[in-house]
C-alpha positions, 0 to 999 in steps of 0.5 A: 259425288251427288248430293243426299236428300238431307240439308249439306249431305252429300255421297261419294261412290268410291267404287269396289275394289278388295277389303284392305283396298277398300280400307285404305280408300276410305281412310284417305277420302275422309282425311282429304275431305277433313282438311279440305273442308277445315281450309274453308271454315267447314266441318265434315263430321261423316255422322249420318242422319235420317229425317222425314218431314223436317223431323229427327226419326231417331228421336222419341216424341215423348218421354215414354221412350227408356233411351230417347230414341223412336222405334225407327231409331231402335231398329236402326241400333238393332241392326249396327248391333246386329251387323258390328263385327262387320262395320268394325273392319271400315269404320275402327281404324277411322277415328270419329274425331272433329278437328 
């Protein structure tokens, strides 16, 4: 466990083991750190965010963006894009959920 560059980030290695494993370890560590955080008044949400300078490089500066989003953020969804099918296997079977 270390913490991030970002304001309240944080990074837990879990280490490598085989997928179905990999899954089930992911699933639990989240779940233990919803309810631990929840027990004292905390919310961990588990959404990433990239900031640089005390800027939001996903957003857009301007209007002249067609989704509001930089280019950094374009190529960003470009790659979950690109990458789906394989991000799918760790993150469907976790719903993104608040409470």
């Amino acid at each position: 466990l270390h913490a991030e560059a970002g304001k309240g980030q944080f990074e837990i290695a879990l280490g490598h083991t085989v997928a179905a494993k990999a899954a089930d370890n992911l699933i639990f560590t989240r779940e233990v750190l919803r309810a631990v955080a929840r027990k004292h008044g905390l919310l961990a949400t588990f959404v990433p965010n990239l900031w640089q300078n005390g800027e939001n490089v996903f957003m857009a500066s301007d209007s002249s963006s067609k989704h509001g989003m930089s280019s950094v953020g374009e190529k960003f969804m470009a790659g979950v894009l690109h990458h789906l099918s394989s991000i799918l296997a760790f993150t469907a079977p976790v719903p993104n959920r608040l409470l």
